[in-house]
Residue, then its C-alpha position, 0 to 999 in steps of 0.5 A: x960518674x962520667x969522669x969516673x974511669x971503670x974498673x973491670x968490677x964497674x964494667x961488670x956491675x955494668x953489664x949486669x945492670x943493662x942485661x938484668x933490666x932489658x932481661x926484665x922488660x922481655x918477661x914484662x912483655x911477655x902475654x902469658x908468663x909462668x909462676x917461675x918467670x913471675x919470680x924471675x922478673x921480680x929478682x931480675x928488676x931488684x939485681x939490675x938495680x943493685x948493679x945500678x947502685x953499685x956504679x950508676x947515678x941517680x937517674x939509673x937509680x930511680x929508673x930501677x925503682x920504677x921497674x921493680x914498681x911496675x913489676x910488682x904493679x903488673x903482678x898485684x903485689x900493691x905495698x911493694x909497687x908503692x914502695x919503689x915507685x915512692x922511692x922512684x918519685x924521692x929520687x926525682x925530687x932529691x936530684x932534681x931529675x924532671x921531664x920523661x923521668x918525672x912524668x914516668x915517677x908518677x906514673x909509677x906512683x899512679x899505677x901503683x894506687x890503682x893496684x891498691x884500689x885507691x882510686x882518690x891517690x890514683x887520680x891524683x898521681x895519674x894528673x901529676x903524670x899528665x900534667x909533666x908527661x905535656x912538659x915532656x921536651x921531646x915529642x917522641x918521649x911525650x908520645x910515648x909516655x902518654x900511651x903508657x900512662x893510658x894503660x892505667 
C-alpha cells in the first residue's frame, strides 16, 4: 500500500476510515450514551472498518476488528465481541503482526470472555495479553496497554 498511488476513491475510503474510527472512540468515551448512540457506535466501528478493507493493510484491518470487539464488549453483546476480537487475534497471527497490536488482540479476546462469564478463557487470554503487553517496545505503548487491560 505504501507504494501504492491513492486514488480520490482511496482518499475517500480513507478519510472515512480515520473519522469513522475516532468518531467511535468520542461515544465509546462517552460516560452516559443514549440507546440511538449505542447504535450509532456500533455502524460507525463496522463502516470504518469496511473503508479500512477497501485500502488498508492487515494492521488497519485488525485494529478495526478489535474496535467492533471492544464495542460489542462495552455494550454486552458477548458472541459479537468474541467474534471480531477472534478475527482481531487471526489477523495478527496470519500477518505476523506482534507487540502493542498483539498485546491489544488478546486483550480483545480477553475481554470479551469476561462479557461472556468465561472466567477459565479470560484468564487465559488476560496472561497471554500481559505476557506480550511486558514484550511491548515502547515504554509509553507498554504503560498504556497495560492500564487498559487492567479495566478487564
Amino acid at each position: 500500500m505504501a507504494n501504492k498511488e491513492f486514488t480520490e476513491d482511496d482518499k475517500i475510503h480513507k478519510k472515512m476510515a480515520i473519522d469513522l474510527f475516532n468518531y467511535t472512540w468520542e461515544l465509546l468515551d462517552k460516560e452516559k450514551r443514549t440507546i440511538a448512540e449505542d447504535d450509532e457506535m456500533i455502524h460507525a466501528s463496522h463502516a470504518s472498518r469496511f473503508h479500512w478493507g477497501k485500502i488498508g493493510t492487515p494492521t488497519h484491518f485488525e485494529r478495526g476488528e478489535w474496535q467492533i470487539s471492544r464495542v460489542y464488549s462495552v455494550l454486552c453483546h458477548p458472541q459479537a465481541a468474541l467474534y471480531h476480537a477472534q478475527r482481531c487475534l487471526a489477523i495478527c497471527e496470519e500477518n505476523e503482526i506482534a507487540d502493542f497490536d498483539l498485546a491489544f488482540a488478546y486483550e480483545a479476546v480477553a475481554r470479551a470472555y469476561a462479557v461472556t462469564d468465561n472466567d477459565d478463557e479470560k484468564k487465559k487470554f488476560y496472561k497471554l495479553a500481559q505476557i506480550a503487553g511486558e514484550q511491548i517496545k515502547e515504554t509509553a505503548d507498554k504503560d498504556y496497554f497495560l492500564s487498559e487491560l487492567k479495566t478487564i
